[in-house]
N, C-alpha and C positions, 0 to 999 in steps of 0.2 A: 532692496526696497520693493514691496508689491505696490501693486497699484490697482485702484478700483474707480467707478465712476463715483461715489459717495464721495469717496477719499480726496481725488482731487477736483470737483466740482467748483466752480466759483464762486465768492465769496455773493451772496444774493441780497435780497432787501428780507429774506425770512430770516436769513442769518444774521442778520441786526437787529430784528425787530427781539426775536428769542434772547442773543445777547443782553437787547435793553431790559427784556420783562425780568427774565431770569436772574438781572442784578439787582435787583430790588430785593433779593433776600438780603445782601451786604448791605444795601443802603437802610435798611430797618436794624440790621442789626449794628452797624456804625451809631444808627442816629439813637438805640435803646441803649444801648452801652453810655455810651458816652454822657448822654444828656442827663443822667443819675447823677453825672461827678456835680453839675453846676444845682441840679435840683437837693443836693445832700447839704446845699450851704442854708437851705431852710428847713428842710426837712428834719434833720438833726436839732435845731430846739425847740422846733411844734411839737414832735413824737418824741423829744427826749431820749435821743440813742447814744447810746454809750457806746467807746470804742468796739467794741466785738459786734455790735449791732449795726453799727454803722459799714462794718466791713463785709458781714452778711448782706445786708441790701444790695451793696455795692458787687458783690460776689453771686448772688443768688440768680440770678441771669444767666449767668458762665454755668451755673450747675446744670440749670434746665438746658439750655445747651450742649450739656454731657448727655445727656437721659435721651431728649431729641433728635442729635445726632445719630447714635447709636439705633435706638426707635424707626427713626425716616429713612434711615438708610439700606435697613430691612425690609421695610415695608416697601420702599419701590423697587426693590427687585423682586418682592413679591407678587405686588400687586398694581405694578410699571408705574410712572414717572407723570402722566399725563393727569390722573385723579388725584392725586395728591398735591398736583402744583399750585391750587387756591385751596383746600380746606385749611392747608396750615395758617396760608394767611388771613382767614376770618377769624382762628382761634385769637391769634393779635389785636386782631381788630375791641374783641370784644373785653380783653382782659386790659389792653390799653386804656381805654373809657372806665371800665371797674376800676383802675388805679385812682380814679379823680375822688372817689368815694370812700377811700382807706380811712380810718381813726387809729388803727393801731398799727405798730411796725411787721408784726407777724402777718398781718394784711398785706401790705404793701409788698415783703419778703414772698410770698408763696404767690401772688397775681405774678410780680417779676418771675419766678419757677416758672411759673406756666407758659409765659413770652419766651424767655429763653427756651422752651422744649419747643415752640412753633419754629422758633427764629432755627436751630438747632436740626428740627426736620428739612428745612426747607434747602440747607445747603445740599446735601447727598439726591435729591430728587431734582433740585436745578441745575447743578453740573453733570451730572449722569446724562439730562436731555439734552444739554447742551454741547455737550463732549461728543453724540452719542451722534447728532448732526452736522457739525462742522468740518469742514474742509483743513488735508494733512496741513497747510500752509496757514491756516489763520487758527489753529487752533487753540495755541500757546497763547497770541494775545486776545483774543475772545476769553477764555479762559480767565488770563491774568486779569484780566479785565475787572472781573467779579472785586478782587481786592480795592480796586479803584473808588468803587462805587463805594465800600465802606467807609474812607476817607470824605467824599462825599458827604453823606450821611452823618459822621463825626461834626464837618464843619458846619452844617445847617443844627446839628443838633446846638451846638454852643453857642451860637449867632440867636437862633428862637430862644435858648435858656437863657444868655443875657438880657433878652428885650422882657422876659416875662420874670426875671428875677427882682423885676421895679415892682412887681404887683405883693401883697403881702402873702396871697394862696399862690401865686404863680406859679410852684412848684407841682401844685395839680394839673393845672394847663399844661406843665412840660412833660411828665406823664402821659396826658390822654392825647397828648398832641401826635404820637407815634402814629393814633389811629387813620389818621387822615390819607399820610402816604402809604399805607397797610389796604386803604380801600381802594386809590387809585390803581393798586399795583395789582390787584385779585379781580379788578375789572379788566385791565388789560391784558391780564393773562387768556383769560374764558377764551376757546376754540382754538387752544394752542394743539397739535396734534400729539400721539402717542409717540414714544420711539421707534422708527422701524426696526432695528437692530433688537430691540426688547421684543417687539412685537415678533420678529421670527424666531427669537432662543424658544418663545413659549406656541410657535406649532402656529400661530396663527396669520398665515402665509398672504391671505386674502387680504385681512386689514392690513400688514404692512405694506404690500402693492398698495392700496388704495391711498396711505400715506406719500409711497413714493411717487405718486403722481402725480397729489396735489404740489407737493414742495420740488420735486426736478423736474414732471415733467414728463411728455410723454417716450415709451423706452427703456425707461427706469425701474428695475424689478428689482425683487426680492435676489435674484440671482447674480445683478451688479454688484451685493453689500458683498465686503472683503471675508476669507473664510479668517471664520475664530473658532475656538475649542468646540467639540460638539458633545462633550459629555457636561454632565449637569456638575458643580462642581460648588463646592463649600468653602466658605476662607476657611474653616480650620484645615481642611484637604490643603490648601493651597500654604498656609504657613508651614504645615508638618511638610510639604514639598522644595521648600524654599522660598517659599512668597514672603518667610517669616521674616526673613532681614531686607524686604523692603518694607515692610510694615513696622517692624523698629524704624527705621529710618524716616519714612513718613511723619511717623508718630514723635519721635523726638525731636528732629529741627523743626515742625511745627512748634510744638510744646514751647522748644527755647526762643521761638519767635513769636509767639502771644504771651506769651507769661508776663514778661516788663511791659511791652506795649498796651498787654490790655489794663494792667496797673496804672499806667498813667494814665491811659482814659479816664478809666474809672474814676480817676481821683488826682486828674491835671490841673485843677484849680489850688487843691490844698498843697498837691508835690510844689507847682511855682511858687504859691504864698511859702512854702518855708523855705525854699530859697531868694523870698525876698520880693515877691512880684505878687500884691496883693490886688484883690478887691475886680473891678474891669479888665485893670491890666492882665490878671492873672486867665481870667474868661477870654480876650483877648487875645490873650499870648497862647494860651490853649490852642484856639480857630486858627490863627498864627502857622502852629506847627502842622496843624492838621493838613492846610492846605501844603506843606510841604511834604508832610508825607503823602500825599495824593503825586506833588511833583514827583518824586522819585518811585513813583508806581508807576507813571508815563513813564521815564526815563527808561526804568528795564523791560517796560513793555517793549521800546525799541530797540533794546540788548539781547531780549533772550532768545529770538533764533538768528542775533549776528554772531555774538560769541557763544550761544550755547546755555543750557542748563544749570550743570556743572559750575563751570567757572562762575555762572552768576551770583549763583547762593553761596559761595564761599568769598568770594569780595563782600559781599552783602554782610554777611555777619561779622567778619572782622571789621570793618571800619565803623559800622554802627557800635559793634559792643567798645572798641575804642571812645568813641565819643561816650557814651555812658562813663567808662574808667577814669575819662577826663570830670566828668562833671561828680564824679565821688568824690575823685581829689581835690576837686576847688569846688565844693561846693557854695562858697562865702564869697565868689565874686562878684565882680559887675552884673546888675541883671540880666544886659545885653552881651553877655557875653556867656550867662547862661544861658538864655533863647537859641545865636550861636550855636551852643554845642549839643541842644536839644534841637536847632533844625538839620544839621550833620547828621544826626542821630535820624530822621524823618526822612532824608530822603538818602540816606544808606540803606534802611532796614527794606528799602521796596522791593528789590528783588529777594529776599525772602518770602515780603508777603505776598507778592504773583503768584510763587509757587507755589505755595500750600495749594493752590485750585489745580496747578497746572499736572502736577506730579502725580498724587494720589488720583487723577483720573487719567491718568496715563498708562502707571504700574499696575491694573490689573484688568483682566477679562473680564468684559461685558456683563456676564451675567452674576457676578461680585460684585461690582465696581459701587452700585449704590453702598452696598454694606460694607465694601473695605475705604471707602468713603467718610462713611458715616462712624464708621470706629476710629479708624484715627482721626476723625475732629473730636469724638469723645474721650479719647483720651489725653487728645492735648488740652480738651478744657478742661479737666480735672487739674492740670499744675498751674493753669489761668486762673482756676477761684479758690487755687488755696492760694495764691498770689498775691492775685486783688484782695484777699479778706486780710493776709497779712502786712498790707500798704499801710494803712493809718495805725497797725499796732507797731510796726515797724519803726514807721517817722518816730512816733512817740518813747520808743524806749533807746532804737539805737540810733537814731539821725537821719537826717538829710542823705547826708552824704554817703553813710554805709550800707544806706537802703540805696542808692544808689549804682557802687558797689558788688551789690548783689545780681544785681539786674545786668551790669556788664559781663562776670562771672557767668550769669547763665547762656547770655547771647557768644558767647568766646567758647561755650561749651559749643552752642551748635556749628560751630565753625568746624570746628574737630570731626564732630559726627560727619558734616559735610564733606570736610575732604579724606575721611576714611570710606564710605558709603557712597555717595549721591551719584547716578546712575546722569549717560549724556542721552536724551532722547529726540535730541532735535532732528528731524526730517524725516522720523520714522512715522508709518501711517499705526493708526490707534490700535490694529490687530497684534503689529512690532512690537509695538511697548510693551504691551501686556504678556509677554513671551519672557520666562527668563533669561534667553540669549537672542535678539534679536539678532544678530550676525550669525546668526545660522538656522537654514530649515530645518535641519535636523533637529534642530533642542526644540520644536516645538511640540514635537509626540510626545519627546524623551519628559518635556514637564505636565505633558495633558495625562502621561500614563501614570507618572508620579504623586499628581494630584487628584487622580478616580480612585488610584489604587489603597 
């Protein structure tokens, strides 16, 4: 295990303050997700949407997200992490408020495109800083942290959408409502600093001293930060190297961990009511869940550096996709006792969703990381919005319960991938990770010459 002053530095009040700013992408994009599912209960016969349209509104978020991720993820390894960290969110800001003014569906559907490609940028550029500053020991739950805040963001969004679903427009207010905590959040950001670790891949030695100064202190140079690859390097270099099958792995137990979850967001109102839990209850029961999945994101936040990585995300998927298989087969029970196996399901699934942040900026070097970041979030939202679009065509042709079903099926798949794949990273410092074989100095030429060459 090396060790560097960055690395193991103590855990500070910038190191919180960046933690808090920096989740505020999850919390916009918890509280834009979500708050659709409770605004589509009026929205659908003001604007007259018909299943397929209803599924696109409901989906067209997750796309801009695919496009944005990809997009932001590039961009701040290009062009670092520090300018990018509020324009996305004014883009929000402004297409939020444009939501209030929609008349047609195609309106409403391409404003939502454009939130999701902010929301979508904003992950690969806030965990890249964030990762990119943190100490080896808090880095997992800072990190995991980020999923937290979505849940967050979920339960304020269904709490506001019920209070404003009393209004006859309401469903505009829930919309432009995104914009509020979008402004608070691009204001708190303003004078976050650059990366240092970005700042010295690109030569510019000076400004990242000047960083390390302000934030450790005096001492702290450029020559502290831990050594990482020094040749300039491509993900496709690095897949054709073997980076390839951490990037499947990434990319697919994400994938099997958003796909069902963000289906129910999307459309936890309607999934309850046709299991029976209509009307508030069903709004209700939603926030209900949410907050439980929030609980079981605390929970493996203080699991995953006692037992590890590894073992996390593989309990994690199995007991959650169980509860789903439960709630296919009975889907015609007691309502409480579907609640029950939809809060089993919330706060199982937490340690998967820690990891999505924690892993993908783990598994690669510094100067990839925004874009192998931002690829595998776009590729998992591609099976998230062909998911969420086929939720209400689903219920409607083969049920409750088989749409159900399905969704267990795929979380039982990520289980598989996990305990074939999933890599232990715990108490390795950021340089470790990103090495194909961190248990040896040796592998780490052996993959830098593999991935220039």
């Amino acid at each position: 295990m090396s060790s560097s002053v960055i690395d193991d530095f103590p855990l500070t009040r910038f190191h919180k303050k960046l933690a808090l700013f920096s989740s505020g992408g999850p919390f916009l994009d918890g509280y834009i997700l979500s708050i659709i599912g409770v605004a589509l209960v009026q929205i659908g016969p003001q604007l007259n949407l018909g299943g397929a349209q209803e599924g696109l509104t409901g989906a067209s978020a997750l796309i801009g997200i695919f496009l944005g991720a990809f997009a932001g993820g590039w961009l701040t390894d290009k062009f670092g992490r520090q300018t990018l960290f509020t324009v996305d969110l004014a883009a929000i800001i402004v297409c939020s408020v444009a939501q209030f003014f929609v008349t047609e569906a195609w309106m409403l559907i391409a404003l939502r495109l454009l939130i999701g490609m902010a929301v979508g940028a904003d992950y690969p550029i806030a965990t890249s800083l964030l990762a990119e500053f943190s100490p080896r020991k808090w880095r997992g739950p800072l990190l995991g942290a980020f999923v937290a805040m979505w849940f967050v963001g979920a339960a304020a969004a269904y709490i506001v959408g019920e209070v404003l679903l009393q209004f006859d427009n309401g469903w505009r207010w829930m919309l432009a409502s995104a914009a509020l905590p979008a402004l608070v959040i691009v204001l708190a950001r303003i004078g976050t600093p650059e990366s240092p670790r970005w700042l010295a891949r690109k030569g510019r030695q000076e400004e990242a001293d000047a960083v390390l100064l302000e934030v450790f202190g005096p001492g702290v140079t450029v020559a502290d930060l831990p050594d990482e690859l020094d040749e300039n390097i491509r993900v496709s270099a690095l897949i054709k190297s073997g980076y390839g099958k951490r990037m499947a792995f990434v990319t697919l137990f994400w994938t099997c961990s958003v796909v069902p979850l963000f289906a129910i967001y999307a459309f936890g109102p309607k999934i309850l009511g046709a299991m029976g839990l209509d009307g508030a209850m069903g709004n209700y029961g939603s926030a209900f869940i949410t907050v439980l999945f929030l609980v079981g994101c605390v929970v493996a936040l203080f699991f995953v550096d006692k037992i590890g990585r590894r073992p996390l995300i593989i309990h994690s998927f199995v007991w959650s996709g169980v509860a789903l298989l439960f709630l296919g087969l009975f889907s015609n029970v007691s309502p409480w006792i579907i609640l029950g196996l939809f809060a089993v399901y919330a706060v199982c699934i937490g340690g998967t969703q820690i990891l999505q942040w924690i892993y993908p900026n783990e598994l690669f070097p510094t100067e990839v990381r925004g874009s192998a970041v931002g690829l595998a979030s776009s590729l998992s939202r591609i099976g998230a919005a062909i998911g969420t679009y086929l939720v209400p065509i689903s219920i409607t042709h083969l049920g409750i319960g088989t749409t159900m079903l399905i969704g267990s099926g795929i979380t039982l798949f990520g289980a598989l991938i996990s305990a074939a794949w999933a890599p232990e990273t715990r108490g390795l410092s950021l340089s470790e990770c990103g090495v194909l074989d961190a248990t040896s100095t040796r592998s780490t030429g052996a993959a830098v010459t593999a991935a220039t060459n």
